[in-house]
C-alpha positions in Angstrom: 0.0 0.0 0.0 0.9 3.4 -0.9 2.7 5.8 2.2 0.3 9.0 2.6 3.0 11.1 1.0 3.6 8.9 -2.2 4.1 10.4 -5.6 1.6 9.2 -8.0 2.9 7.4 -11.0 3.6 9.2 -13.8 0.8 6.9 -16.4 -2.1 6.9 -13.6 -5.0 9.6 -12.8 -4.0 11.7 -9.9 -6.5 10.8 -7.6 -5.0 13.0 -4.4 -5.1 16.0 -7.3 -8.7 15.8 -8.4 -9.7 15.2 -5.0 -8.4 18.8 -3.8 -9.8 20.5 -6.9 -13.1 19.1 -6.4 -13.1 20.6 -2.6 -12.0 23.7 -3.8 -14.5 23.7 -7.0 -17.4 23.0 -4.4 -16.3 25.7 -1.9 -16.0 28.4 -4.7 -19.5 27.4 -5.6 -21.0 27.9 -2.6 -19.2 31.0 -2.3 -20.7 32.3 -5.3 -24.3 31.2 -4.2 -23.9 33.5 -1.0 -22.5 36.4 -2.7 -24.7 36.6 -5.8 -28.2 34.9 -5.5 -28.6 35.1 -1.2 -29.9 37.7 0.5 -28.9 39.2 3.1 -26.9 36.2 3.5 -25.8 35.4 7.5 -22.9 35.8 9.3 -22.6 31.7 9.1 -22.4 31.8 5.4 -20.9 35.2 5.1 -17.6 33.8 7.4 -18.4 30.6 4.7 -17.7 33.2 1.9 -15.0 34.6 2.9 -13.4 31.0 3.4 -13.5 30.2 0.2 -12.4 33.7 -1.5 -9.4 32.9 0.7 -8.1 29.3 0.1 -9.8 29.5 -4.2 -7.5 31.5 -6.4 -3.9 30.4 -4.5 -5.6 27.0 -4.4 -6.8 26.3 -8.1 -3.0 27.7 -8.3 -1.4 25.4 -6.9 -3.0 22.8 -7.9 -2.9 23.7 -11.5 1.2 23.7 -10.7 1.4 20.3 -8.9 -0.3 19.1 -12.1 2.8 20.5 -14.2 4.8 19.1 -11.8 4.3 15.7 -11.8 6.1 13.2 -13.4 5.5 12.7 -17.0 6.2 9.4 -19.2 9.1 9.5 -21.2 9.1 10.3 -24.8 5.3 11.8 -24.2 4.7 14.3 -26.3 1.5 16.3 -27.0 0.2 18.1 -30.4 -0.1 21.9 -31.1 -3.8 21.4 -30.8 -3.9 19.5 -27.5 -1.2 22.0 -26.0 -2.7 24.7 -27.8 -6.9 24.1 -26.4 -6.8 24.4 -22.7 -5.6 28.3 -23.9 -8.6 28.6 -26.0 -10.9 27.4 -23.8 -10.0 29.4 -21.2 -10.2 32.2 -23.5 -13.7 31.3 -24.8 -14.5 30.8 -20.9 -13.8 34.6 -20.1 -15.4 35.7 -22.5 -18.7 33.8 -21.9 -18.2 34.5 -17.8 -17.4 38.2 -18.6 -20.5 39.3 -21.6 -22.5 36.9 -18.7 -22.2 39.2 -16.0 -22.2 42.8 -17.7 -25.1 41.9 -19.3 -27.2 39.7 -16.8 -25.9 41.1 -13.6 -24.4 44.9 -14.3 -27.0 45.3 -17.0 -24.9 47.1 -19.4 -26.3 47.8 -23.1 -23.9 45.3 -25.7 -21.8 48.4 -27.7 -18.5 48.5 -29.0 -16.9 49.6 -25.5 -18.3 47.1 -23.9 -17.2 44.0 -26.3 -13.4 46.2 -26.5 -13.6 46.0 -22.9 -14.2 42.5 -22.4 -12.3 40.9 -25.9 -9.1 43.1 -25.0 -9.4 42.2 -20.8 -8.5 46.2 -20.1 -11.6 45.7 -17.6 -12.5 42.7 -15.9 -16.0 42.1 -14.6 -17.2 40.4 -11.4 -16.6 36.7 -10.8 -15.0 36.4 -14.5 -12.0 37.8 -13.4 -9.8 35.1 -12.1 -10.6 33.0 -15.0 -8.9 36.0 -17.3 -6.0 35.4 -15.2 -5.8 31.7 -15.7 -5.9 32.4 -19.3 -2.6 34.3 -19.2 -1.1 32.1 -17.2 -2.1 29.2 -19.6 -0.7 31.3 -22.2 2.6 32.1 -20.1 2.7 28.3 -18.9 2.2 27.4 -23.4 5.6 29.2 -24.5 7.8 29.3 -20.8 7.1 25.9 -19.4 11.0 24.8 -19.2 11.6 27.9 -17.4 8.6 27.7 -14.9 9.2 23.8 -14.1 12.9 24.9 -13.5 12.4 27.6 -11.2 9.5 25.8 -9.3 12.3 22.3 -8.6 14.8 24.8 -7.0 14.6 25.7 -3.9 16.6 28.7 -4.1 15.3 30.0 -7.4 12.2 29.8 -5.9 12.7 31.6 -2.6 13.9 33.7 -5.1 10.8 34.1 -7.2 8.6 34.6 -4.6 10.2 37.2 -3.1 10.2 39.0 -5.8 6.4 38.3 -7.0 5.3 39.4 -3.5 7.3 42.8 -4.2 4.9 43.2 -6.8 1.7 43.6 -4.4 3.3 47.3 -3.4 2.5 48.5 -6.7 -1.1 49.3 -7.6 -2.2 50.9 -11.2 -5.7 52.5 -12.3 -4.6 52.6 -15.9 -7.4 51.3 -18.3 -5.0 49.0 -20.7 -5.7 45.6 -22.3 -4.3 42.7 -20.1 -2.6 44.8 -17.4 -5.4 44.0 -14.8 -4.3 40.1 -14.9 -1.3 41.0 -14.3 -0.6 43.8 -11.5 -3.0 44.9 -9.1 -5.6 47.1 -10.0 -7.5 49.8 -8.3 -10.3 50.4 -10.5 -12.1 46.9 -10.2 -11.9 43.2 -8.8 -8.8 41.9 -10.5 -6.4 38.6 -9.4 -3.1 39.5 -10.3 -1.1 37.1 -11.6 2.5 38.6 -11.0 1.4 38.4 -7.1 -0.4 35.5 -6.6 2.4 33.0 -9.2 4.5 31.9 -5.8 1.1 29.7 -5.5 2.3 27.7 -9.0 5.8 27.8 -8.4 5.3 26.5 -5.4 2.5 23.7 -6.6 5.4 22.7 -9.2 7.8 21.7 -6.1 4.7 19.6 -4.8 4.2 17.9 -7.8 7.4 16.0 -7.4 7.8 16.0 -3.3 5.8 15.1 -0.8 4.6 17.1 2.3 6.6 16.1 5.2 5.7 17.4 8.8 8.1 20.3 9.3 6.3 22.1 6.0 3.6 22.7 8.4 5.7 24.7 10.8 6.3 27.6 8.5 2.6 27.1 6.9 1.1 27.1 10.2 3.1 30.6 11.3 1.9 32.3 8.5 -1.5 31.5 8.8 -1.5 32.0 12.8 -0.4 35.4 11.8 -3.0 35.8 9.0 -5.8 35.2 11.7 -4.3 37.4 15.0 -3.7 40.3 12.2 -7.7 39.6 11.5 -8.7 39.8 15.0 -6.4 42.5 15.9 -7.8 44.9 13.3 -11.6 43.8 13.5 -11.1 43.5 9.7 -10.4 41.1 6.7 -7.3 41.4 4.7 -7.7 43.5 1.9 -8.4 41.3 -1.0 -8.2 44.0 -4.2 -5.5 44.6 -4.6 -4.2 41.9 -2.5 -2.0 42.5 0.0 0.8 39.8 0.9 -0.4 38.6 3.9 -3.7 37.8 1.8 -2.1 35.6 -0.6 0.3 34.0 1.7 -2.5 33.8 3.9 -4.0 29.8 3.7 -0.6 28.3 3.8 -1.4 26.0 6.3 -5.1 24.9 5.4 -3.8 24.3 1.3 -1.2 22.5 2.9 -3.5 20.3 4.5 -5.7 20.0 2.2 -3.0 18.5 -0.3 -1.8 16.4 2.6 -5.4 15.1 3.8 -6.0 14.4 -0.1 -3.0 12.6 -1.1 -3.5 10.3 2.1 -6.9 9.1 1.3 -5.9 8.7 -2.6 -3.7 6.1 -1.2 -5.5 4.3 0.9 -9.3 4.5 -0.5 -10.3 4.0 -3.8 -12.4 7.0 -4.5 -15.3 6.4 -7.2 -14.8 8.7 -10.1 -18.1 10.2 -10.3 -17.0 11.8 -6.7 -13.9 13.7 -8.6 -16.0 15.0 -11.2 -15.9 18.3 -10.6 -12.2 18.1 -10.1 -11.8 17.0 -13.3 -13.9 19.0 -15.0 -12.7 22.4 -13.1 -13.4 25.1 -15.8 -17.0 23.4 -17.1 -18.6 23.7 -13.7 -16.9 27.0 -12.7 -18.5 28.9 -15.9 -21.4 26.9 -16.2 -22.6 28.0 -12.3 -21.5 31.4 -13.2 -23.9 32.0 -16.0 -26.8 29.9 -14.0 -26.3 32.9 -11.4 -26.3 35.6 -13.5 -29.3 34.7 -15.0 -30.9 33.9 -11.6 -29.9 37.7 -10.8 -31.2 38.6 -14.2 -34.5 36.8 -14.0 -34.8 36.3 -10.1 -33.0 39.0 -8.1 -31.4 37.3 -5.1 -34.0 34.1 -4.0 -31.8 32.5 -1.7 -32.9 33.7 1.9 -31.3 31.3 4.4 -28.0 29.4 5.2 -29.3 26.2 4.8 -31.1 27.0 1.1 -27.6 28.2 0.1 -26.3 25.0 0.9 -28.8 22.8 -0.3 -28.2 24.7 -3.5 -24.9 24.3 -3.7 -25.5 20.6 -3.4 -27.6 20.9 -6.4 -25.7 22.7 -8.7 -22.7 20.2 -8.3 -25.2 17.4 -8.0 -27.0 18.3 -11.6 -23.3 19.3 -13.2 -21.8 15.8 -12.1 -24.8 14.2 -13.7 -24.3 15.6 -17.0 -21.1 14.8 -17.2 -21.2 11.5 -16.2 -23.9 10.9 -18.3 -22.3 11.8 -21.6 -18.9 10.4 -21.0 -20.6 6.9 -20.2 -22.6 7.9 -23.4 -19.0 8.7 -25.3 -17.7 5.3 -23.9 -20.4 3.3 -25.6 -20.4 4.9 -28.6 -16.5 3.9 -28.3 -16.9 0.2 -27.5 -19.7 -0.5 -29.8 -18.6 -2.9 -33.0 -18.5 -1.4 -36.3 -20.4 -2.8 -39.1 -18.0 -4.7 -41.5 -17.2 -3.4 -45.0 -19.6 -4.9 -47.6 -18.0 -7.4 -49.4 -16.6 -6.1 -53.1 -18.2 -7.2 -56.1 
């Protein structure tokens, strides 16, 4: 049997990896359904809320760079096209999330500075704008993998890089200019900066090919202990947009955890696949519950009025999105497996 710790091998499905991202894909969910379709939602689901905007981002992160970390076969190579889609999806992603909410949810007439806004990414619009950010760093990731895998396996180059990301929180910009806001922190809207929050990857890329041993907690724990008395000494949450450092450096210790708490039940239970659905279909269920808020907002207002209808929803959403795609790959597998007629004999 597998140690708790074990790396997975580089032919089989990271089980400890989908896992974690369908946690984090159910938290960010439920996140959503208290911040756009509750009212008045209550200090319960409020605190749940502001859970998940923590541990998300910097946790999609990393696990996005454990994936790239992991041991590959040798001699694997993928097409242009295969390399080339998760960029284009992403892409296509944003743009649905973003048109989605400026028209459903902001309300905003369709003109040509609203599809310039939105096609060039100079503004970002509310929850579309961390998946703008993955799609630069998919792009970054396409044409500077060697680079990224090398600085995330050493330790000192990656002290080194995160440093200097961090740095980049103390700079701030208002400037309305296509891509910027996924980059550096902005101060005219919600925005997830990816110069800030990369230490997340680089770090995921060391986990993909180490495991977490008990002295990484030591460290994790510190920051986080020091994330949590800075919250109760000030009465106040950190400040999310732009983030500050001790925001995204913040959920060391519960990421860590969560990695650690995921990879020891991969290897010792065998978890059923339909359960790491949403992990493995991350972007699908992200989008797909944005739009079915924003046209709740957009038909409905905000008909969620208690803690326990948020959850329940939440549980349905994931519930109905699992279902579909479980139902069509089974579908895709039997169209696979089913005989093809034989050639008609020539004449």
């Amino acid at each position: 049997m597998a140690g708790p710790n074990s790396m997975p091998s580089p032919t089989s499905r990271a089980a400890d990896l989908d896992l974690m991202k369908t946690v984090l894909v159910v938290g960010m969910i439920g996140a959503h359904v208290v911040q756009l379709i509750t009212f008045r939602a209550k200090p319960e689901a409020a605190m749940f809320a502001e859970y998940a905007n923590l541990v998300s981002f910097s946790g999609f992160l990393f696990t996005f760079g454990i994936g790239l970390g992991l041991p590959k076969p040798e001699g694997r190579t993928r097409s242009v096209v295969a390399r080339v889609r998760p960029s284009l999806l992403l892409l296509l992603a944003v743009y649905a999330s973003s048109f989605g909410f400026a028209l459903l949810v902001d309300r905003k007439p369709l003109n040509a500075e609203l599809m310039l806004d939105v096609l060039t990414m100079r503004r970002l619009f509310g929850w579309s704008e961390f998946l703008a950010t993955f799609f630069v760093l998919s792009v970054v990731t396409l044409v500077a993998r060697p680079a990224l895998l090398t600085v995330g396996r050493n330790p000192w180059l990656l002290v080194a890089a995160t440093l200097l990301c961090l740095a980049t929180t103390f700079y701030t910009t208002g400037a309305i200019f296509p891509l910027l806001p996924t980059l550096v922190g902005h101060t005219g809207f919600a925005n997830f900066p990816l110069l800030a929050y990369l230490p997340w990857f680089l770090v995921g890329i060391w986990y993909g090919s180490h495991p977490v041993r008990a002295w990484h907690f030591v460290p994790a724990t510190a920051i986080t202990a020091g994330l949590y008395w800075v919250t109760i000494e000030t009465g106040q949450f950190q400040q999310r947009f732009p983030p500050t450092i001790l925001w995204i450096v913040g959920p060391a210790a519960i990421l860590l955890a969560y990695l650690a708490v995921c990879r020891f039940l991969a290897a010792r239970v065998r978890l059923p696949a339909v359960w790491l659905t949403p992990g493995r279909h991350v972007l699908s269920f992200l989008v797909l519950s944005n739009l079915g808020f924003f046209l709740t907002r957009y038909l409905m207002g905000k008909p969620v009025r208690t803690t326990l209808a948020a959850g329940l929803v939440t549980l349905a959403i994931v519930a109905a999105l699992t279902a579909g795609w479980y139902l069509w790959e089974t579908l895709r597998k039997r169209a696979a497996t089913r005989p093809q007629p034989e050639p008609a004999p020539a004449r």
